[in-house]
N, C-alpha and C positions, 0 to 999 in steps of 0.2 A: 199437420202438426209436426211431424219428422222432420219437415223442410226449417220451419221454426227453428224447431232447437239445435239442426245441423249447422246453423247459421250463427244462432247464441253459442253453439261449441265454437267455434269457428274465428268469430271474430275474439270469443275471451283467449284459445288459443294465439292470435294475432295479437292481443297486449300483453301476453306475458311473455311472447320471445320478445317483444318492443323492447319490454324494460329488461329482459335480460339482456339484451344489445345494449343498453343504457348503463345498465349496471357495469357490464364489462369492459366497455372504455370507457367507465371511470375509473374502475380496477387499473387498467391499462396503462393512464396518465400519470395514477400514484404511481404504480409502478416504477413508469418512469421516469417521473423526476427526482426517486429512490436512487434510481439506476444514476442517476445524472450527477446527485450528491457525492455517492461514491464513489464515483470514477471522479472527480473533484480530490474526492479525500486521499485517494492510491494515487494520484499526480500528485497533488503535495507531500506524498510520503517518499515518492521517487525521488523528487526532489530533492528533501530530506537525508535521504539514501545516500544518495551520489556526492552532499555534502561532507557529510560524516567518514565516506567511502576519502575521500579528499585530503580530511583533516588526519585522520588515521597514514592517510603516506607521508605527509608532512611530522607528525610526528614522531614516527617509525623512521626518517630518512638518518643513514647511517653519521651524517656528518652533524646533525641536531644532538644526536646519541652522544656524540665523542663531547659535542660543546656542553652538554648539561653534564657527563659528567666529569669534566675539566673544572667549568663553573662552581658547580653547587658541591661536589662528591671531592674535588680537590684528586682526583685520577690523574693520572698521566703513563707514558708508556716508558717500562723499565729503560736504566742503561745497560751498556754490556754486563759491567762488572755483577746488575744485581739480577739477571738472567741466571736460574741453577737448571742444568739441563739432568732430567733425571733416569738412569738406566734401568732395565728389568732385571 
């Protein structure tokens, strides 16, 4: 009779690691195609990035500066006479 039920412990033991091997590479798979999304999403944010990173020197470049505000602000750079140099 021991022999029995060492066998019934035995094989119910043998289907529960089964399914928990089953369970855990399905775990495994979401995981990973989580993992695979996101690494998708931080490449297009890089991308993204280095765009903006881009744009930002373009319109930071000294000589864009002088031309918008020559353009739109009507700036320009003194003459001599309207240069006042001012002492302490």
């Amino acid at each position: 009779m021991s022999l029995r039920l060492a066998l019934v412990v035995l094989v119910a033991a043998n289907l529960l690691s089964a399914l928990a091997v089953v369970y855990a590479r399905h775990e495994n798979r979401q995981l990973f195609v989580q993992l695979t999304r996101l690494e998708k999403a931080r490449d297009e944010l890089d991308i993204e990035f280095g765009r903006l990173q881009l744009e930002q020197a373009t319109w930071a470049e000294s000589n864009r500066i002088d031309q918008v505000a020559r353009d739109r602000l009507g700036m320009k750079f003194p003459e001599g006479p309207e240069i006042v140099v001012v002492r302490p």
